[in-house]
C-alpha positions as a Markdown table, in Angstrom:
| # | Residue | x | y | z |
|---|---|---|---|---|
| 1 | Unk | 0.0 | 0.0 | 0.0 |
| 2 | Unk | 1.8 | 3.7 | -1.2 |
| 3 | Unk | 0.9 | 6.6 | 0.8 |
| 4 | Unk | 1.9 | 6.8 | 4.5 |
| 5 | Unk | -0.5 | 7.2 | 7.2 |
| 6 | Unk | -1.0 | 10.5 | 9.0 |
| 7 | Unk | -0.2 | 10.9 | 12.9 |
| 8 | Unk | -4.2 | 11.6 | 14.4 |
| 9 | Unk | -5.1 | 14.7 | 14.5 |
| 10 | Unk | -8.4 | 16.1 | 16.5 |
| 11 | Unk | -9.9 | 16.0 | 12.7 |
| 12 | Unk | -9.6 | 12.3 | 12.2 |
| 13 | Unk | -12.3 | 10.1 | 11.9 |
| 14 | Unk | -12.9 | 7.4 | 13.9 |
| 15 | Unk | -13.1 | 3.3 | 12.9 |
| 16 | Unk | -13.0 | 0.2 | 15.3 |
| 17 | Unk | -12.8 | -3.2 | 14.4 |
| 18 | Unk | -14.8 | -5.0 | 17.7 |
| 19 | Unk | -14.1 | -8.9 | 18.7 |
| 20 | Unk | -13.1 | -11.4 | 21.6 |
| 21 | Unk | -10.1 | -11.7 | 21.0 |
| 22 | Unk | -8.9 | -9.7 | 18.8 |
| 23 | Unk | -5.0 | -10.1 | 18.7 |
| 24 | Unk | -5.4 | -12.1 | 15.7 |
| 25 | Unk | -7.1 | -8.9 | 13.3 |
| 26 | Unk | -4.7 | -7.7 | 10.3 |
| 27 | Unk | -7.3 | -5.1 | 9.2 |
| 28 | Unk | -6.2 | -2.4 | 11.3 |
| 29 | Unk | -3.1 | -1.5 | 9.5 |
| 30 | Unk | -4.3 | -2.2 | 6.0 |
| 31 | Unk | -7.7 | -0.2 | 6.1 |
| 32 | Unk | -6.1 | 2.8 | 7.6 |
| 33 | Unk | -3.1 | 2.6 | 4.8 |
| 34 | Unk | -6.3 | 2.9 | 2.5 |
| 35 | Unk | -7.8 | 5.7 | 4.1 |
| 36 | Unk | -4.5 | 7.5 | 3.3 |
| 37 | Unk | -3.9 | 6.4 | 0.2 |
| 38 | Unk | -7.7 | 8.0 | -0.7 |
| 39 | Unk | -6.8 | 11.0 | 1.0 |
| 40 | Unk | -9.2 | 10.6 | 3.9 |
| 41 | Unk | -8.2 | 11.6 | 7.6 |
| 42 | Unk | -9.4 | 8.5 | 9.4 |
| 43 | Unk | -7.8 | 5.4 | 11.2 |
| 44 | Unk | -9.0 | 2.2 | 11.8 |
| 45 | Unk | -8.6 | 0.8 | 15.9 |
| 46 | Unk | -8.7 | -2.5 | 17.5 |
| 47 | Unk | -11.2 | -2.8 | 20.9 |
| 48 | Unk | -11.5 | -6.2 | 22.8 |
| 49 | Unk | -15.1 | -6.4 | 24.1 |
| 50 | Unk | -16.4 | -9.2 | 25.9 |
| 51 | Unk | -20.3 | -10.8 | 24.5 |
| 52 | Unk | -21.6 | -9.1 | 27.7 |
| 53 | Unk | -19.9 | -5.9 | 27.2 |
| 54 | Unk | -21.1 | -4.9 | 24.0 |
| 55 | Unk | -24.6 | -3.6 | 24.6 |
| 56 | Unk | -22.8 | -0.8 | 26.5 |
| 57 | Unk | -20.2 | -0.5 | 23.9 |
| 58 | Unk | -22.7 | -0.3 | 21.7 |
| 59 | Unk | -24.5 | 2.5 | 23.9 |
| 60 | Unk | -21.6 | 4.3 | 23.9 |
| 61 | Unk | -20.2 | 4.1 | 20.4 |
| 62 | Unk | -23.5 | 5.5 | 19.2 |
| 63 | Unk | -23.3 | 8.7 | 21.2 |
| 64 | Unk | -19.4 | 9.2 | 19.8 |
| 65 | Unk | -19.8 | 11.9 | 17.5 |
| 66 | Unk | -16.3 | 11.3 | 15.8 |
| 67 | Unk | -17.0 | 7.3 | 15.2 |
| 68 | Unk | -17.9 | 7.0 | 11.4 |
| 69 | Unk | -17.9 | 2.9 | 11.5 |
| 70 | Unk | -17.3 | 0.0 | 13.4 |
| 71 | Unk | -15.8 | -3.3 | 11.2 |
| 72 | Unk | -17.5 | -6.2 | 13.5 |
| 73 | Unk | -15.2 | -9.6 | 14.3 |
| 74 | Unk | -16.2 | -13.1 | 16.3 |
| 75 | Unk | -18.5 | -13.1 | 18.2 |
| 76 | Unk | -20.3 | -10.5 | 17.7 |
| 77 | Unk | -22.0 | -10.5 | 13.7 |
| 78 | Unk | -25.4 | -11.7 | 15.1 |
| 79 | Unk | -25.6 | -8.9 | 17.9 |
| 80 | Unk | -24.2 | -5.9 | 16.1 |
| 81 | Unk | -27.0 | -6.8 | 13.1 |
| 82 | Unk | -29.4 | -6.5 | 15.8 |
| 83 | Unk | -28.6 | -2.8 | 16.2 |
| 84 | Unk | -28.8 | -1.9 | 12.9 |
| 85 | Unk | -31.7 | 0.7 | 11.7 |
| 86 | Unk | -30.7 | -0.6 | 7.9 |
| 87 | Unk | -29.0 | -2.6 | 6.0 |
| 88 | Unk | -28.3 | -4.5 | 2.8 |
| 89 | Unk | -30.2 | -7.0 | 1.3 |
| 90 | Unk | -27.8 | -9.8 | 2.2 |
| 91 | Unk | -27.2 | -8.6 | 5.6 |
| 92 | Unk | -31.0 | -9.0 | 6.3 |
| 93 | Unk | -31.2 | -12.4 | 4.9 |
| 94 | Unk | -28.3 | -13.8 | 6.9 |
| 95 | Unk | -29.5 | -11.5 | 9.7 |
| 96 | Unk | -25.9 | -10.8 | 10.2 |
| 97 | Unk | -23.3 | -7.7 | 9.6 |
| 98 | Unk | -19.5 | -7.6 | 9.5 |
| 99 | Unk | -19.6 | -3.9 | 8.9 |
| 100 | Unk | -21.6 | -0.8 | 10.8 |
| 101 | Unk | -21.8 | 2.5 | 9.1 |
| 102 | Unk | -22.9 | 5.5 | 10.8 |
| 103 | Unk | -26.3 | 7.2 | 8.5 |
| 104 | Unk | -27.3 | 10.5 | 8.4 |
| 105 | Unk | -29.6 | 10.9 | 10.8 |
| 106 | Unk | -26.6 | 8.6 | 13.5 |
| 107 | Unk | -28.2 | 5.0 | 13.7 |
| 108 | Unk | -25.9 | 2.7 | 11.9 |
| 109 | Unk | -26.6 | 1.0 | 8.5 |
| 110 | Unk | -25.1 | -2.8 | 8.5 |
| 111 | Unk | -23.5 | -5.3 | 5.7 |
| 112 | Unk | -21.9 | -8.6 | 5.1 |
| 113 | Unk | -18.9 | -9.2 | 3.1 |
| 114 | Unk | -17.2 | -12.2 | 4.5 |
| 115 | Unk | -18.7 | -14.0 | 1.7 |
| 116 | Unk | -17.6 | -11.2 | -1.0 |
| 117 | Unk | -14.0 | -11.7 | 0.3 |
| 118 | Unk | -13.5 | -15.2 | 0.7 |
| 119 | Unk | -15.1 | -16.4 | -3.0 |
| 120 | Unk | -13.0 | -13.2 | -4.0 |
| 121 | Unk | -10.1 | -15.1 | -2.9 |
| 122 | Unk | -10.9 | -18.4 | -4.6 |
| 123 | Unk | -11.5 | -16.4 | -8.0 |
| 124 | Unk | -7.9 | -14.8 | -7.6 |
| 125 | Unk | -6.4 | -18.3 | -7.5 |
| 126 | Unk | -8.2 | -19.3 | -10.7 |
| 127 | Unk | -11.0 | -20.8 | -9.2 |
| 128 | Unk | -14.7 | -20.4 | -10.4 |
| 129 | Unk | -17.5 | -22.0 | -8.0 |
| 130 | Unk | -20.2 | -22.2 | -10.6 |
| 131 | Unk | -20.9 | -25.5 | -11.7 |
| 132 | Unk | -18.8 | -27.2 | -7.9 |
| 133 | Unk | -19.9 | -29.3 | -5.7 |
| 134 | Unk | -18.6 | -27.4 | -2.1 |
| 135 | Unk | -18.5 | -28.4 | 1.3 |
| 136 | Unk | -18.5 | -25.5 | 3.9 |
| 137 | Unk | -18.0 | -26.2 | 7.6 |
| 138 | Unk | -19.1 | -23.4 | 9.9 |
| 139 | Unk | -22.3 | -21.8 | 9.9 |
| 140 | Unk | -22.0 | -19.1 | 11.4 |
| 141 | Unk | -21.3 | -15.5 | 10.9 |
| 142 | Unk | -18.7 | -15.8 | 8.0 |
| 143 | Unk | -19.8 | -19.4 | 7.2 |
| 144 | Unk | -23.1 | -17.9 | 6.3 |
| 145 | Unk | -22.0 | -15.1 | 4.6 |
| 146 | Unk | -19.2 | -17.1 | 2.4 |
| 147 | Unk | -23.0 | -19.9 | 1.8 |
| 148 | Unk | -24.8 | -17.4 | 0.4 |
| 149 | Unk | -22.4 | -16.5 | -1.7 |
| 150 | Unk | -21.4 | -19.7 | -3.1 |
| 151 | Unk | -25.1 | -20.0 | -3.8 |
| 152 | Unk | -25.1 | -17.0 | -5.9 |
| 153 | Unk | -21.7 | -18.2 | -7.6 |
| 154 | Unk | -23.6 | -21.0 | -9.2 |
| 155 | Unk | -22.1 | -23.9 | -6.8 |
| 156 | Unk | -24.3 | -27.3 | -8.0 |
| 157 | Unk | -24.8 | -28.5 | -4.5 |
| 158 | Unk | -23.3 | -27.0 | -0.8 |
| 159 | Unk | -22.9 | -29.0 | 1.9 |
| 160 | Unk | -22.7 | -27.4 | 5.2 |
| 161 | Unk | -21.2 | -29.4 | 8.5 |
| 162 | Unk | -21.8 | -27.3 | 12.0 |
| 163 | Unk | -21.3 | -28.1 | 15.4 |
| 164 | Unk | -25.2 | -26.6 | 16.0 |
| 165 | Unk | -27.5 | -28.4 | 14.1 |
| 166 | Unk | -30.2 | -26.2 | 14.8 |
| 167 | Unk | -28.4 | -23.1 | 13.3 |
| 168 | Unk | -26.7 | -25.5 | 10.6 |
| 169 | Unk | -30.5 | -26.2 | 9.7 |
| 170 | Unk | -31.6 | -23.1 | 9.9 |
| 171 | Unk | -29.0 | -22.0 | 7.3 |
| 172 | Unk | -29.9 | -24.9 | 4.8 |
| 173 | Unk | -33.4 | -24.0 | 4.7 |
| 174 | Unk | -32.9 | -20.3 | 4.1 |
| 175 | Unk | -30.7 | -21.1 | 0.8 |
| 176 | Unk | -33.1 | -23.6 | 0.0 |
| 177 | Unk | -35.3 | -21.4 | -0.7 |
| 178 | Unk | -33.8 | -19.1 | -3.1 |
| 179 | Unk | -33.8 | -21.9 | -5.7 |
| 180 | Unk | -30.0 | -21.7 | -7.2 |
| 181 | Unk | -28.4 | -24.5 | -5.4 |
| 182 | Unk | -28.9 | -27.9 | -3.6 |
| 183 | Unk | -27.9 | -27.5 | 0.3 |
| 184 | Unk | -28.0 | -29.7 | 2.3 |
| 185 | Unk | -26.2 | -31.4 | 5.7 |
| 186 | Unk | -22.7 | -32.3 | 5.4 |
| 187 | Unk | -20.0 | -33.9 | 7.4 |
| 188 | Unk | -16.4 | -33.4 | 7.9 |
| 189 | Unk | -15.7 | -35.8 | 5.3 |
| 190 | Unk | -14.3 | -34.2 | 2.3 |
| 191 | Unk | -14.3 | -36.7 | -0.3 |
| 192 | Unk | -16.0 | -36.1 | -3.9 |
| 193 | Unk | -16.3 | -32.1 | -2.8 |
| 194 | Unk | -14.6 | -29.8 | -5.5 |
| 195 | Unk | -14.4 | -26.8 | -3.5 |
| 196 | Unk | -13.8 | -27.4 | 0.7 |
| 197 | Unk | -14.2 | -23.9 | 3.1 |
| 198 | Unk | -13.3 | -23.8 | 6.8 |
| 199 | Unk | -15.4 | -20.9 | 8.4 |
| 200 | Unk | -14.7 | -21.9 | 11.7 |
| 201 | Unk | -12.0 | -20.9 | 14.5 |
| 202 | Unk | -10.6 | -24.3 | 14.2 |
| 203 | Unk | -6.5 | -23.9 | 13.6 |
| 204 | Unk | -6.4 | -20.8 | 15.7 |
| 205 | Unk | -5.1 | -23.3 | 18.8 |
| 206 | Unk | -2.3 | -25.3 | 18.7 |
| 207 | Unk | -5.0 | -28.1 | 20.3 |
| 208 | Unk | -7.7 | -27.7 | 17.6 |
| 209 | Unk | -8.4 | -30.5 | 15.7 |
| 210 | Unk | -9.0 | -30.2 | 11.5 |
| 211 | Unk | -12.3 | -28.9 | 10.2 |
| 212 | Unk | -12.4 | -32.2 | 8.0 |
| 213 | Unk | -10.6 | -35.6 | 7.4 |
| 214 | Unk | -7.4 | -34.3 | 5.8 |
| 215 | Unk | -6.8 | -37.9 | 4.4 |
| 216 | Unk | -10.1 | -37.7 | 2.3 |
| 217 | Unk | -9.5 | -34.5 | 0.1 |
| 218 | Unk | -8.7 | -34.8 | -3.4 |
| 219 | Unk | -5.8 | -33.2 | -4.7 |
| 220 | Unk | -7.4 | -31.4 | -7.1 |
| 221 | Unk | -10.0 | -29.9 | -4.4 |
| 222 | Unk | -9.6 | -26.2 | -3.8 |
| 223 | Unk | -9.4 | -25.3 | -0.2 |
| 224 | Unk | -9.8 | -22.2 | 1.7 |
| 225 | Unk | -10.1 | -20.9 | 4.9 |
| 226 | Unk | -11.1 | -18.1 | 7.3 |
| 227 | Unk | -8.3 | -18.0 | 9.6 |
| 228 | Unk | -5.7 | -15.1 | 9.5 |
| 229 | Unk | -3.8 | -16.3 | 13.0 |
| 230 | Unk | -1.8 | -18.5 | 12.0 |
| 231 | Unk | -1.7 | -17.1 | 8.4 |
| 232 | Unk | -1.0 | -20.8 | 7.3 |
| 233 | Unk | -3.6 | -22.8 | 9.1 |
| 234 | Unk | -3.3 | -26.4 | 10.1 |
| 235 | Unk | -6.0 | -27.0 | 7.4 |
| 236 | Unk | -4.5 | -25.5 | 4.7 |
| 237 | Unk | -0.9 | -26.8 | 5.4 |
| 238 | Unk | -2.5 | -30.0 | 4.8 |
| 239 | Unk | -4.2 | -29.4 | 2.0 |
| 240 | Unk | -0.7 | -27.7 | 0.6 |
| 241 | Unk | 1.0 | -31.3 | 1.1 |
| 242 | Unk | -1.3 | -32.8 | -1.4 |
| 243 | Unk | -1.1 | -30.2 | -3.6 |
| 244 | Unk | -4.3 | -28.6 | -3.7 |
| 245 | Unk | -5.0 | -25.3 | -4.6 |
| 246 | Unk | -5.2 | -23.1 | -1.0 |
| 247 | Unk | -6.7 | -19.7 | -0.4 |
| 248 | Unk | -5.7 | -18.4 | 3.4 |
| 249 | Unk | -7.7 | -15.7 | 5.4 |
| 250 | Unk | -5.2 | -13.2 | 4.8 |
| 251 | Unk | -5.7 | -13.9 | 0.9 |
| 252 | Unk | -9.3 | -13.4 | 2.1 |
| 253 | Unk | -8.9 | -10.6 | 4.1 |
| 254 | Unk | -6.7 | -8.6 | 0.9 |
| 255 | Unk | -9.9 | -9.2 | -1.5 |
| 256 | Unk | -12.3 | -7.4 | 0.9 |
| 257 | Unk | -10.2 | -4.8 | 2.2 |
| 258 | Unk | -11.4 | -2.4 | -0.7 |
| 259 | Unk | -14.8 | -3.4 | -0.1 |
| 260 | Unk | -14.8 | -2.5 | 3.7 |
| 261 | Unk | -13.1 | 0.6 | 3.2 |
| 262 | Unk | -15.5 | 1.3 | 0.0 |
| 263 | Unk | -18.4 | 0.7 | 2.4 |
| 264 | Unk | -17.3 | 2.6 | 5.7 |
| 265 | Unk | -17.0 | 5.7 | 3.1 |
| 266 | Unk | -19.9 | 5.5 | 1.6 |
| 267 | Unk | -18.6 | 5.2 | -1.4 |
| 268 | Unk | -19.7 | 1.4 | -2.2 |
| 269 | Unk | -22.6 | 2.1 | -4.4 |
| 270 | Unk | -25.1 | 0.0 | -3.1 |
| 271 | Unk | -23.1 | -3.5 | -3.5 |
């Protein structure tokens, strides 16, 4: 990224980027490079807040004349949509936002690129979803962003494996019924699946175990992943050794960047 990024001033706009934890964030850094390199005075902070904590941060944050967005993190998607006096069209169908721009009038109007970034990632590696059969593990806030936008890449059948059932059903049958794709319940066996996403935390520990059975991907199966800390996942060192083609959450992360700073501007026209 050219440009260097100005010392704060009293001037400069305000972003967050809201988790627990949040060590493991690269966005920081790279969104507020952007904002320079556009020529706007703002810089993007990490806060820790804990899933009780953020109704009063939330409280707060909207009476902080100076905050123009918050960029949302695990586990807080779900809550911070709640909040939300607007938002996009896939936001409200996955019920769930990863961004938070202040409006107008100072309620805050939500989105959800996981999805944008992460099949942004798999396209930049030569991969096109349309026509794949892909298994997703995770259903949850970037799990169901990064479904719904498989679904609209023209995937032949998703397969999603969650620890919940409930909300792993509850995902299913909202894609269902958009028509474009067969989902249905998965498992963490990945054999006969084209395309194989991990959406979940699993890698961040050094005790996790693998999203799926390593031993039953195809070589030629694409695999990417959500996770940014480590930057190579356990998953996707794996899937490396048998020479699949890997996408990391840092390759992720790179695709949406624009997008996220496009949106906390305004500037996003509507996407």
């Amino acid at each position: 990224m050219s440009g260097v990024i100005p010392a704060p001033s009293g001037a400069t706009r305000l972003y967050v980027i809201v988790g627990e934890p949040i060590a493991q964030v690269r966005s920081p850094a790279g969104v507020s490079a952007e904002f320079a390199a556009r020529g706007h005075d703002g810089i993007l902070v990490p806060v820790q807040v804990a899933t009780a904590d953020l109704p009063d941060f939330l409280a707060v944050a909207a009476r902080l004349k100076n905050l123009g967005g918050i960029v949302v993190t695990i586990p807080h998607k779900f809550a911070c949509y709640q909040v939300c006096a607007a938002a996009t069209d896939r936001a409200h169908f996955l019920q769930t936002v990863n961004l938070m721009r202040r409006s107008a009038d100072g309620s805050w109007y939500g989105d959800m690129v996981d999805g944008l970034g992460f099949v942004g990632a798999a396209r930049a590696k030569g991969i096109n979803p349309r026509g794949m059969r892909a298994l997703l593990v995770g259903a949850g806030g970037a799990g169901s962003a990064i479904a719904l936008e498989l679904v609209e890449a023209g995937v032949r059948e998703l397969a999603i494996h969650d620890s919940s059932v409930e909300r792993r059903d509850a995902l299913i049958h909202r894609l269902n019924l958009s028509g474009k794709a067969s989902v249905l319940a998965g498992s963490a066996d990945p054999a006969g699946f084209d395309f194989v996403a991990n959406a979940t935390p699993a890698g961040m520990k050094d005790s996790d175990p693998l999203p799926v059975d390593v031993t039953r991907l195809a070589p030629s199966a694409y695999c990417g992943c959500v996770i940014t800390q480590p930057e190579i996942s356990p998953f996707i060192a794996q899937a490396r050794k048998l020479g699949c083609i890997t996408a990391t959450g840092t390759d992720m992360y790179r695709q949406h960047q624009g997008i996220m700073v496009d949106f906390l501007l305004g500037t996003d026209g509507g996407l």
